[in-house]
DRENLO-979733 format. One record per residue (C-alpha): residue number from 1; residue in three letters; x, y, z. Coordinates in nm, 3 decimals, decimal comma. Example, Ala and Ser with C-alpha at 12.3 -4.5 7.8 and 13.67 -1.06 7.14 Angstrom:
+-----+------+---------+---------+---------+
: pos : code :       x :       y :       z :
+-----+------+---------+---------+---------+
:   1 :  ALA :   1,230 :  -0,450 :   0,780 :
:   2 :  SER :   1,367 :  -0,106 :   0,714 :
+-----+------+---------+---------+---------+
END
This chain:
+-----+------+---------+---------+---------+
: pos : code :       x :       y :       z :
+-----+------+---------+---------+---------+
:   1 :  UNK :   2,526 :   6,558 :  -4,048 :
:   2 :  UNK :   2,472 :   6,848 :  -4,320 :
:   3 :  UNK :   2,745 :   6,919 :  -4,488 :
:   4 :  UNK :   2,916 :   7,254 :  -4,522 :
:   5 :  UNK :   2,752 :   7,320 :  -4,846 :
:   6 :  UNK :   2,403 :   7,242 :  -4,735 :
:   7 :  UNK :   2,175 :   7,585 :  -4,787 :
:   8 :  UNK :   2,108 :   7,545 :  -4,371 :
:   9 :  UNK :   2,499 :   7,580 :  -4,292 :
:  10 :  UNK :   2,651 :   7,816 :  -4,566 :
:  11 :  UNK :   2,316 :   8,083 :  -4,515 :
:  12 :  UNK :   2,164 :   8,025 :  -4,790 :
:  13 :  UNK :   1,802 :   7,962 :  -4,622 :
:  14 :  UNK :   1,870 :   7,978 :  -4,251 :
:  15 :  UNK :   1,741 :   8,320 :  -4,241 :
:  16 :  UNK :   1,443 :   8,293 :  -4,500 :
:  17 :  UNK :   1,120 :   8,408 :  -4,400 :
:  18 :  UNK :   0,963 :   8,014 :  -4,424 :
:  19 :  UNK :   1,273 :   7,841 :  -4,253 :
:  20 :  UNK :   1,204 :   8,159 :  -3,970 :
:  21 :  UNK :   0,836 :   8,077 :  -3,967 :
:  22 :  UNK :   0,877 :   7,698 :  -3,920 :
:  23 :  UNK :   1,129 :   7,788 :  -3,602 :
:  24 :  UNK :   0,866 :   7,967 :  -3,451 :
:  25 :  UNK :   0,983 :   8,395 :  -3,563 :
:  26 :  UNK :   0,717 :   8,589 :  -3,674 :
:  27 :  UNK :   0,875 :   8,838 :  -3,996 :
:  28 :  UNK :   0,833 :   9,097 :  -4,159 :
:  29 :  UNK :   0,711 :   8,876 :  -4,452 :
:  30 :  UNK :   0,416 :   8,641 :  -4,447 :
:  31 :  UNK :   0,582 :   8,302 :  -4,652 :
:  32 :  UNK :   0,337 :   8,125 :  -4,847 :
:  33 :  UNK :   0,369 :   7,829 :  -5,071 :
:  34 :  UNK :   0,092 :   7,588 :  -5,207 :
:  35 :  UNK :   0,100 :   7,228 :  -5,197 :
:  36 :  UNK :   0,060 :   7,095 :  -5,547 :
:  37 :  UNK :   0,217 :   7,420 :  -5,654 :
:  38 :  UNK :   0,441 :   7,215 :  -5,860 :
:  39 :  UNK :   0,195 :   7,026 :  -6,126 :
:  40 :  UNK :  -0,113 :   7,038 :  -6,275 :
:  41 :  UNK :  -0,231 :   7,401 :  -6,262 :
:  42 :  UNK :   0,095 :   7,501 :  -6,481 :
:  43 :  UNK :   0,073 :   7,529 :  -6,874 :
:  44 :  UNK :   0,464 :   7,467 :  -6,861 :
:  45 :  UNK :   0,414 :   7,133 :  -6,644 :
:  46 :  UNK :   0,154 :   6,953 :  -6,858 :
:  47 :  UNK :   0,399 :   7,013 :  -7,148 :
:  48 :  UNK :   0,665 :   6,903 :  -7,025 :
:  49 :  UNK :   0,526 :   6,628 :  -6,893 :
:  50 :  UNK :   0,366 :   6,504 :  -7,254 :
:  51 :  UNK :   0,442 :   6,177 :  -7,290 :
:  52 :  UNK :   0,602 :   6,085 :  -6,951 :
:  53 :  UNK :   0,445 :   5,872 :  -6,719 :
:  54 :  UNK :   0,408 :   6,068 :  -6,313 :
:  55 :  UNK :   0,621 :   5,807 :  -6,151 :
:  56 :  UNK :   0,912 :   5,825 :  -6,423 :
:  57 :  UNK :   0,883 :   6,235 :  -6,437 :
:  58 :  UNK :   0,989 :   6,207 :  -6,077 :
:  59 :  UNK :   1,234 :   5,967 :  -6,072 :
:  60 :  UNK :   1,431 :   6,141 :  -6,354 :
:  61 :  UNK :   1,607 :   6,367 :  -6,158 :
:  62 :  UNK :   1,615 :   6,673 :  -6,438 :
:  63 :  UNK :   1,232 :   6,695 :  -6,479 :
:  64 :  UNK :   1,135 :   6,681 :  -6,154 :
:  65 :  UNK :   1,371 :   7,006 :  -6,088 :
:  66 :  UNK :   1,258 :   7,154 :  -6,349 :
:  67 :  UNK :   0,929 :   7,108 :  -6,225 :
:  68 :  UNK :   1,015 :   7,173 :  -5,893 :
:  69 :  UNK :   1,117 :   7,568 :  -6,006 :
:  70 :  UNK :   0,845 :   7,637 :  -6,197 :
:  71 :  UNK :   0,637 :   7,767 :  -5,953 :
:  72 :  UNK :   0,906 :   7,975 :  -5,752 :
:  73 :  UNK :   0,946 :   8,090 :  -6,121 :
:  74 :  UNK :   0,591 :   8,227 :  -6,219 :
:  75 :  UNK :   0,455 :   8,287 :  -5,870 :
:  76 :  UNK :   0,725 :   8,428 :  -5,627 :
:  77 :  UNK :   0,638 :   8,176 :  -5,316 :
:  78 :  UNK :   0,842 :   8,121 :  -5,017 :
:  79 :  UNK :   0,992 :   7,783 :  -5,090 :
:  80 :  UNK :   0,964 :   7,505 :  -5,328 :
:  81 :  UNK :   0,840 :   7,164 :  -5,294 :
:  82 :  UNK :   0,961 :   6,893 :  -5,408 :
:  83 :  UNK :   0,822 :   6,774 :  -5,701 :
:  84 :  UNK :   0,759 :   6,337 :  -5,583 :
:  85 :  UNK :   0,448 :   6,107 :  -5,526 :
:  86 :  UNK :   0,374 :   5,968 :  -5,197 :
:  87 :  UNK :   0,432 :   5,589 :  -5,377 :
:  88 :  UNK :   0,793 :   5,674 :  -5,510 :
:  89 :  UNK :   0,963 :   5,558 :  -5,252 :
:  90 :  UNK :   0,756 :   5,251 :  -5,228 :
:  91 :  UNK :   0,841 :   5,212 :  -5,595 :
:  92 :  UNK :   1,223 :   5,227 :  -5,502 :
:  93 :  UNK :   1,210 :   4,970 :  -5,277 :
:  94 :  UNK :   1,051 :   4,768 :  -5,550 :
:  95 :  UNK :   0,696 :   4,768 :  -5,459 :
:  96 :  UNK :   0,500 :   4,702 :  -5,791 :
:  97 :  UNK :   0,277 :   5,020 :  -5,821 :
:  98 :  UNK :   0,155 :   5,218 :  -6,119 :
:  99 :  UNK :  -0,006 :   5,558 :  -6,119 :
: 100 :  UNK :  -0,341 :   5,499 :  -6,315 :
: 101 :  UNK :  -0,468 :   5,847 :  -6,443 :
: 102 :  UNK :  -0,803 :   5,911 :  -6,339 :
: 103 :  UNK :  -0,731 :   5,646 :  -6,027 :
: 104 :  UNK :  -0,410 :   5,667 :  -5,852 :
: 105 :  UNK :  -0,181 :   5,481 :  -5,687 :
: 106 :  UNK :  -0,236 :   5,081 :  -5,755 :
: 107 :  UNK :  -0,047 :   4,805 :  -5,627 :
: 108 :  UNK :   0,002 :   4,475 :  -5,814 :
: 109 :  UNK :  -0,118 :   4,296 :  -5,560 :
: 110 :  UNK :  -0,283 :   4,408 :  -5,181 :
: 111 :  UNK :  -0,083 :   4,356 :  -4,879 :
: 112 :  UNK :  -0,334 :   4,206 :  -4,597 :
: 113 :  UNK :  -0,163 :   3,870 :  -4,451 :
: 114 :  UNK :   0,094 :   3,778 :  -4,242 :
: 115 :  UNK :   0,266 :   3,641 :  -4,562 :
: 116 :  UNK :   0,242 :   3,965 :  -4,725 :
: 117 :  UNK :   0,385 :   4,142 :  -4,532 :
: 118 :  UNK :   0,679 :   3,886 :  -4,419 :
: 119 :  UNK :   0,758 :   3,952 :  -4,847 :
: 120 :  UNK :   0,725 :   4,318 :  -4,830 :
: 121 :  UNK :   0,969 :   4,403 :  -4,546 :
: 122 :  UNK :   1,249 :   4,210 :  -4,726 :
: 123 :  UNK :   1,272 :   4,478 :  -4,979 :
: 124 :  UNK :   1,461 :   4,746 :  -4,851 :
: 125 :  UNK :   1,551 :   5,136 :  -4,917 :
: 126 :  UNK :   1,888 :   5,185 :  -5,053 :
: 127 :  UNK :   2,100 :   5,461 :  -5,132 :
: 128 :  UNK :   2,191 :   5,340 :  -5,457 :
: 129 :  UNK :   1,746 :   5,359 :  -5,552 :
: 130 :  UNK :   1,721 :   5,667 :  -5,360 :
: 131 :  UNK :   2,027 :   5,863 :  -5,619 :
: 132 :  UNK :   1,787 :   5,956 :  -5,850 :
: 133 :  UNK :   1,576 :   6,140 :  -5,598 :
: 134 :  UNK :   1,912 :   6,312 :  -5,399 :
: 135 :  UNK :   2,070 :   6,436 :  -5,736 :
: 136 :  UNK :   1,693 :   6,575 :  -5,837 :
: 137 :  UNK :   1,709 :   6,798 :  -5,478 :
: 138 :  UNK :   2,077 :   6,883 :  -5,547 :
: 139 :  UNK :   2,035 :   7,002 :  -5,880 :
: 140 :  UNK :   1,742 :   7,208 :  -5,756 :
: 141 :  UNK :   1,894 :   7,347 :  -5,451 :
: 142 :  UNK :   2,172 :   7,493 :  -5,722 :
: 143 :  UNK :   1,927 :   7,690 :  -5,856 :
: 144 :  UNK :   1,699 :   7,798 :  -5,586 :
: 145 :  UNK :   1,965 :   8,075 :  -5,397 :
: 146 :  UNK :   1,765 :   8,202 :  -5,110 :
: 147 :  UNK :   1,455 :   7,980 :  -5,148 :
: 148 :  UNK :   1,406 :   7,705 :  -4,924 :
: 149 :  UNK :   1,312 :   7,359 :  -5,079 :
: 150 :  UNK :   1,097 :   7,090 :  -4,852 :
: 151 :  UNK :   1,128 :   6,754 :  -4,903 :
: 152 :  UNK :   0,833 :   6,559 :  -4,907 :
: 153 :  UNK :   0,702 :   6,208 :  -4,844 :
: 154 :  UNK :   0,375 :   6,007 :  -4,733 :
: 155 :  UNK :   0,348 :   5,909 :  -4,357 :
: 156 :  UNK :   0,354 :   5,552 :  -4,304 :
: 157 :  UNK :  -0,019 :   5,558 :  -4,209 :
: 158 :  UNK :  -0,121 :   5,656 :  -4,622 :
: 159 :  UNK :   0,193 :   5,398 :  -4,715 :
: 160 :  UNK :  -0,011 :   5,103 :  -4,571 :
: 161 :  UNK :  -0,333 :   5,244 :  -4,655 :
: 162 :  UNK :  -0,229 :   5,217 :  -4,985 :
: 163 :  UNK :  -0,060 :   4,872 :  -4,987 :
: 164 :  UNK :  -0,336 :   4,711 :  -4,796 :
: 165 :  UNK :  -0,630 :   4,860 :  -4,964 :
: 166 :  UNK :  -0,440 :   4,786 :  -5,327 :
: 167 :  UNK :  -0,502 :   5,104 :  -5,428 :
: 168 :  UNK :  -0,745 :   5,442 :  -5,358 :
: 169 :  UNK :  -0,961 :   5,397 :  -5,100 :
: 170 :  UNK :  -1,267 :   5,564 :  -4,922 :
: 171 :  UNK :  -1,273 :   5,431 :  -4,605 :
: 172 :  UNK :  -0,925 :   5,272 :  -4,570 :
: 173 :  UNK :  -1,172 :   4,979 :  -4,401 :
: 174 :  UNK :  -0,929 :   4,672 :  -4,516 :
: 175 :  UNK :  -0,606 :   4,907 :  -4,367 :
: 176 :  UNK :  -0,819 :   4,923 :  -4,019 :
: 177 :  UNK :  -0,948 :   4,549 :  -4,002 :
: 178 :  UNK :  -0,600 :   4,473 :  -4,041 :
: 179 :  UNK :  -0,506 :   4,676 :  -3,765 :
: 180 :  UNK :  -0,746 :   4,562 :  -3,464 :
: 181 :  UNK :  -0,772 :   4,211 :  -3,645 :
: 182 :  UNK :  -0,341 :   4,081 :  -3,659 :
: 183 :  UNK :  -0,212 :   4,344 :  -3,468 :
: 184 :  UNK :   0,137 :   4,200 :  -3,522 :
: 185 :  UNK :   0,109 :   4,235 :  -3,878 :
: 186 :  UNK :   0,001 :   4,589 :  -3,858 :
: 187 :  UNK :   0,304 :   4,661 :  -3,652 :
: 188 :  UNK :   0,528 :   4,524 :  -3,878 :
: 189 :  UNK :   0,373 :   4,654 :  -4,204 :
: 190 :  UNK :   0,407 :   5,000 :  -3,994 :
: 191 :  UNK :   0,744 :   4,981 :  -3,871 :
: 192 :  UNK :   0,866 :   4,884 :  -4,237 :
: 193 :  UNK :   0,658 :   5,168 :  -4,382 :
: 194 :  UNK :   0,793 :   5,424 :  -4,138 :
: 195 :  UNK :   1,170 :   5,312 :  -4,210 :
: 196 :  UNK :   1,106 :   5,403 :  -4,585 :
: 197 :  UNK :   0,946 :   5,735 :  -4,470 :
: 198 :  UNK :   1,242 :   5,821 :  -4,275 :
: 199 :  UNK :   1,520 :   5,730 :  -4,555 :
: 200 :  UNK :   1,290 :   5,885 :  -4,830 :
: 201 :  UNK :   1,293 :   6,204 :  -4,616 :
: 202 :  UNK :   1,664 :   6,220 :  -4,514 :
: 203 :  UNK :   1,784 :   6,171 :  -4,848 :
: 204 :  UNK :   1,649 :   6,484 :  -4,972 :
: 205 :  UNK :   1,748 :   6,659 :  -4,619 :
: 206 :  UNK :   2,127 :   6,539 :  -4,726 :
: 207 :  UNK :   2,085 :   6,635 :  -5,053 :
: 208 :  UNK :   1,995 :   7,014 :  -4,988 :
: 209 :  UNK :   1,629 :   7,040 :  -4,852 :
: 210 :  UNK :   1,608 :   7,308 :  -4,567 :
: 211 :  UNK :   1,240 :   7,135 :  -4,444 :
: 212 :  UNK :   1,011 :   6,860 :  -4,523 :
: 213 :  UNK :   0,642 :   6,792 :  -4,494 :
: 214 :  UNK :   0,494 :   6,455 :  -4,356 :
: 215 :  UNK :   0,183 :   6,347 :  -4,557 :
: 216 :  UNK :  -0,078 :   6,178 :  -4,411 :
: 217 :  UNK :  -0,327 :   6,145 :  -4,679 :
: 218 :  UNK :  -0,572 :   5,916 :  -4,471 :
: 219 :  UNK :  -0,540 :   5,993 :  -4,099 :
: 220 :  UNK :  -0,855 :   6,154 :  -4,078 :
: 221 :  UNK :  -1,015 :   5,821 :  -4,144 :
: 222 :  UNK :  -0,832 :   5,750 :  -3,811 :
: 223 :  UNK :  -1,071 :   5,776 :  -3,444 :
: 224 :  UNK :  -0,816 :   5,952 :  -3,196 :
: 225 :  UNK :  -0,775 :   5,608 :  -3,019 :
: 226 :  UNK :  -0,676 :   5,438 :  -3,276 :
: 227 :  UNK :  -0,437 :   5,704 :  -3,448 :
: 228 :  UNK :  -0,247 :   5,742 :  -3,094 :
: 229 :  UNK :  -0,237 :   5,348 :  -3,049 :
: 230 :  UNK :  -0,169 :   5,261 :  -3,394 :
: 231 :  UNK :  -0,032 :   5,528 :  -3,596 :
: 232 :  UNK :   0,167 :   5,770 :  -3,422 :
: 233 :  UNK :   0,498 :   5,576 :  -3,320 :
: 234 :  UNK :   0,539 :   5,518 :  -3,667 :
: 235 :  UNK :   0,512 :   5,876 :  -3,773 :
: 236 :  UNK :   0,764 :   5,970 :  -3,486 :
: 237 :  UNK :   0,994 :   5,700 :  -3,574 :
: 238 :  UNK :   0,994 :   5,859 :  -3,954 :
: 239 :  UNK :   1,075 :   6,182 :  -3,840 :
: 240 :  UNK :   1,337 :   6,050 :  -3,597 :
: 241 :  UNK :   1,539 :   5,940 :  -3,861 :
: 242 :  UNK :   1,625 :   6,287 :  -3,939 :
: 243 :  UNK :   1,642 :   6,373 :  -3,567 :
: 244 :  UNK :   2,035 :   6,448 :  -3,569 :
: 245 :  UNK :   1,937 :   6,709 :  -3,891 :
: 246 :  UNK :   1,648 :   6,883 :  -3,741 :
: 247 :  UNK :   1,918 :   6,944 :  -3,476 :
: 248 :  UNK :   2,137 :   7,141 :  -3,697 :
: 249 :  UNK :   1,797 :   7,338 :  -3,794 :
: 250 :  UNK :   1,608 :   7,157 :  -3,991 :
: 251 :  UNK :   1,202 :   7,191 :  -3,970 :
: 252 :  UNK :   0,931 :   6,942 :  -4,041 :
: 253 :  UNK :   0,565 :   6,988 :  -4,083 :
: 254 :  UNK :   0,272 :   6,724 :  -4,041 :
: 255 :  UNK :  -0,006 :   6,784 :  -4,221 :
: 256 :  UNK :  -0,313 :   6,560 :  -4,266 :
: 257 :  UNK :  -0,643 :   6,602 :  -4,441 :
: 258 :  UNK :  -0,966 :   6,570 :  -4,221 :
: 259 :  UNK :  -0,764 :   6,553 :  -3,908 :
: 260 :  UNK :  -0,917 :   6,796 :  -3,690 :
: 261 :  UNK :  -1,022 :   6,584 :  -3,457 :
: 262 :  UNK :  -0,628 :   6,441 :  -3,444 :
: 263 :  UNK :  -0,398 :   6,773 :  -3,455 :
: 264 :  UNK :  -0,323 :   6,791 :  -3,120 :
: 265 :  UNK :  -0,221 :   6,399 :  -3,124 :
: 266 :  UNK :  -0,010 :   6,497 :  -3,486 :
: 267 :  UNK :   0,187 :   6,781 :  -3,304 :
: 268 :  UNK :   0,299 :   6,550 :  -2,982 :
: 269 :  UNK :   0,422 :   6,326 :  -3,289 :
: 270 :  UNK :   0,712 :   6,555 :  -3,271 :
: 271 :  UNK :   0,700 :   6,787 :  -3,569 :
: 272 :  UNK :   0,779 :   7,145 :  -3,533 :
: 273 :  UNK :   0,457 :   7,265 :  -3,750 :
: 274 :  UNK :   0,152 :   7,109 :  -3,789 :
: 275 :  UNK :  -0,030 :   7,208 :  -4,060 :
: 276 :  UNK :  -0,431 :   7,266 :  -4,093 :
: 277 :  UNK :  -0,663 :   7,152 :  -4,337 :
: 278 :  UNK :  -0,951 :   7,371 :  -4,472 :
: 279 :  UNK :  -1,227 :   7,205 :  -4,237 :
: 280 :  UNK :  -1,137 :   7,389 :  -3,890 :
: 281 :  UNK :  -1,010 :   7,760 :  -3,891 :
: 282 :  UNK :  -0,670 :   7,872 :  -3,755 :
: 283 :  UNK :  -0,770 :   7,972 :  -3,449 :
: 284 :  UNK :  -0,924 :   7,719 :  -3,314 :
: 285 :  UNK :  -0,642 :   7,516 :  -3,447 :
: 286 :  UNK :  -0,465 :   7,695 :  -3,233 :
: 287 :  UNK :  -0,705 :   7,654 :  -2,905 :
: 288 :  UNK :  -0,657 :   7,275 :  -2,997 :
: 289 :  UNK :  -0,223 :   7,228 :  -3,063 :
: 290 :  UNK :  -0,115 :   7,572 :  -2,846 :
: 291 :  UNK :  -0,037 :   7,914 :  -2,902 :
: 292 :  UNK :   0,341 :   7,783 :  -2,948 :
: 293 :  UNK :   0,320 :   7,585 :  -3,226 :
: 294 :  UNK :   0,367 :   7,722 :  -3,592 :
: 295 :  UNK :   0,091 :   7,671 :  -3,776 :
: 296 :  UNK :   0,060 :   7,615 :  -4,196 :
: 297 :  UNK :  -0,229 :   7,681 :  -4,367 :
: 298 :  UNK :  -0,512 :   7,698 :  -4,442 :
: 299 :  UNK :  -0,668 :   7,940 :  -4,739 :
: 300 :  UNK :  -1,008 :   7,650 :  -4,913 :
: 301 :  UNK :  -0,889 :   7,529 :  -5,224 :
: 302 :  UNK :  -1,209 :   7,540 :  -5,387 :
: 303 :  UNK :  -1,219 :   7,939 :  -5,307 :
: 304 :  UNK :  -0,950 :   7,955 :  -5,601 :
: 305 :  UNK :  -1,204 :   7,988 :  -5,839 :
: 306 :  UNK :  -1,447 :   8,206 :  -5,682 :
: 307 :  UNK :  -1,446 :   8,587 :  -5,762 :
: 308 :  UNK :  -1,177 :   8,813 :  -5,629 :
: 309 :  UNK :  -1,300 :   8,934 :  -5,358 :
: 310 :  UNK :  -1,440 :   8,649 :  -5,231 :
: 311 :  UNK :  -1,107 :   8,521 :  -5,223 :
: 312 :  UNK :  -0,944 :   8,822 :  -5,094 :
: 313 :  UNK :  -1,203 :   8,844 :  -4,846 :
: 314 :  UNK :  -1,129 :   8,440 :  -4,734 :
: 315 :  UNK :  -0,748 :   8,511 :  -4,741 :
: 316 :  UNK :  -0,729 :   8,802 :  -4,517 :
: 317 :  UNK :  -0,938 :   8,624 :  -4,255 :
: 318 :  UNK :  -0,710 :   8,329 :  -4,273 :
: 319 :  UNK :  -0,427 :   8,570 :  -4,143 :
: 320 :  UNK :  -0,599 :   8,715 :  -3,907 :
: 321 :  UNK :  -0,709 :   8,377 :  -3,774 :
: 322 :  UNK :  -0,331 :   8,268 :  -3,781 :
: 323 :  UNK :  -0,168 :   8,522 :  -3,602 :
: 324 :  UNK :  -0,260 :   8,385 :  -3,295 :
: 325 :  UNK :  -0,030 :   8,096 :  -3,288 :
: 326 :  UNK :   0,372 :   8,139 :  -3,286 :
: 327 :  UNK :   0,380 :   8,186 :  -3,635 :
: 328 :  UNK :   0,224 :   8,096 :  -3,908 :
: 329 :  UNK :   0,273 :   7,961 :  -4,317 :
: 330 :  UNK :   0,015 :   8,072 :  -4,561 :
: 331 :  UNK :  -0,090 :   7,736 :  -4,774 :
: 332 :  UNK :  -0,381 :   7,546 :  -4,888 :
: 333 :  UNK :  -0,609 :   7,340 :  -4,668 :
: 334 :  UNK :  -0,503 :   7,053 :  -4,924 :
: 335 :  UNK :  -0,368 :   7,104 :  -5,285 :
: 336 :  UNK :  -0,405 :   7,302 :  -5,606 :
: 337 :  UNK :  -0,685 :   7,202 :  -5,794 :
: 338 :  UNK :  -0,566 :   7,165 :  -6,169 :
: 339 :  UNK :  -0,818 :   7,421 :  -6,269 :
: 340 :  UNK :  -0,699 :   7,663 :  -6,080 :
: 341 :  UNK :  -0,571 :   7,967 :  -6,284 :
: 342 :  UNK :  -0,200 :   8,031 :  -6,252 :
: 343 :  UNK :  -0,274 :   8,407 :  -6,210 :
: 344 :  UNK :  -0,491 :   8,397 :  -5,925 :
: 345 :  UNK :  -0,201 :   8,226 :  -5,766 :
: 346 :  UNK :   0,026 :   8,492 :  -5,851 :
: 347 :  UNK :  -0,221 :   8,778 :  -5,739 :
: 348 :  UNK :  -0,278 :   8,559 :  -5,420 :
: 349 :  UNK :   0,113 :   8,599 :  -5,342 :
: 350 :  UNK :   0,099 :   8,924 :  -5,388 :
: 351 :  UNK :  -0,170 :   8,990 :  -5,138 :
: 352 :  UNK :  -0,037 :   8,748 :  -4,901 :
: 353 :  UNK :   0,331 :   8,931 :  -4,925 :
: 354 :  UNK :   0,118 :   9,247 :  -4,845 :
: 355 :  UNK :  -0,011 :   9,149 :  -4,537 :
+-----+------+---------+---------+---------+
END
């Protein structure tokens, strides 16, 4: 249960424009935030972040707030996210995985046998790993007021991806051999990946987050068949470990990128937005989930550093294309490029908020 002093129960957020939006209200105020808002685009995050490796600036629980607020800070969005890596909480369960600049995410060693996997489901979540992460949301949440923050973690799809493939992959074509090939295995890789999901996300729900946001990097490798067979109870058993919190009002988005041809099988996963990446627009992301599901999204990353109006131009016809579903969240159709000027974010608030 949330406790009295969670934003969602004293007021703090129940009545902001995002947490609103997510329940399905259309306000007076069009939220926006932008995934990767928190990171690379920001003069202030590269130095603080001098000299710190990604995985430890998340895991020490003062950066990563202070990273979380920067860009509620300089920009004036909707809600903060907050500031992890899809691979923390593997690295709290005492996965061996590095961040590689330039790479990504790489595992010691692959996952791909029985074996393997047999070795990686003895390691479990705790609460005593996971402090780090709840007093980084707490300390945020203190200074946030009125602004939501979402908690945020990989789905346990882009999880095994990652811990079969070793690392970055393409194609994900090791991850879905190993599904068709021992589907045993898969099933327990997936049910172990899906149990970290779920504590990775409740601890930040506990610790003050008034949302969160399922990431599933690599679905859209995914056919539809497989992704319903394969995939989806594992993404619904995530979510349902916060199902007794969403009850008391909190929201959760799915998002994916390259899942077009999935969204429809994403929403009956049981989130209460799904969000859209920049490949299909809004309305017909509506024809495909129904008019009564929120919808996030969806402005082209790579339309961040076109000219103004070109920009202005793409937003506004992202808003019209939202409006109609129940409600909608301006975002990104993926993240912010670390190019991306910090003032056309600002002036793309703006507009939004105008809207």
């Amino acid at each position: 249960m949330l406790s009295e002093g969670h934003p969602l129960v004293d007021g703090r957020t129940s009545h902001s424009a995002l947490v609103r939006a997510y329940s399905g209200e259309r306000t007076d105020r069009l939220p926006v935030w932008f995934m990767r808002q928190a990171g690379r685009s920001l003069p202030e995050y590269r130095e603080l972040r001098v000299g710190t490796a990604m995985l430890d600036a998340c895991l020490d629980p003062a950066m990563a707030s202070e990273i979380t607020l920067q860009p509620v800070r300089r920009h004036g969005v909707d809600a903060a996210i907050f500031f992890s890596d899809i691979v923390v909480p593997l690295r709290l369960a005492g996965v061996d995985v590095e961040i590689k600049p330039g790479v990504g995410p790489v595992m010691g060693a692959p996952v791909r046998t029985a074996g393997d996997v047999a070795r990686l489901t003895a390691l479990t979540l705790t609460d005593e790993a996971l402090a780090p992460v709840a007093e980084g949301v707490a300390r945020t949440v203190a200074e946030l007021g009125g602004t939501p923050l979402i908690g945020f973690a990989g789905a346990p799809f882009t999880l095994a991806a990652y811990l079969v493939e070793g690392g970055p992959s393409r194609d994900h074509l090791a991850a879905r051999t190993l599904m068709h090939a021992d589907p045993a295995t898969w099933q327990a890789l997936m049910t172990w990946a899906a149990d970290v999901t779920g504590a990775f996300l409740r601890a930040q729900v506990l610790a003050g987050a008034s949302a969160t946001q399922l990431f599933d990097s690599w679905a859209g490798a995914l056919s539809l068949a497989d992704y319903t067979a394969h995939v989806a109870p594992s993404s619904a058993r995530a979510l349902g470990a916060i199902a007794d919190l969403r009850a008391q009002g909190v929201r959760a988005v799915h998002f994916g990128t390259g899942t077009g041809e999935i969204l429809a099988a994403m929403r009956d996963v049981g989130a209460d937005v799904v969000g859209v990446d920049y490949r299909i627009p809004l309305d017909e992301a509506t024809r495909r989930v129904g008019a009564a599901v929120p919808l996030q999204g969806n402005i082209d990353p790579a339309l961040l550093a076109a000219p103004w109006p070109v920009l202005e131009a793409h937003v506004r016809d992202v808003v019209d294309r939202g409006r109609g579903a129940a409600a909608h969240v301006v975002n990104l159709g993926h993240g912010v490029p670390p190019t991306t000027d910090p003032d056309v974010l600002t002036r793309l608030v703006d507009l939004v908020h105008s809207l």
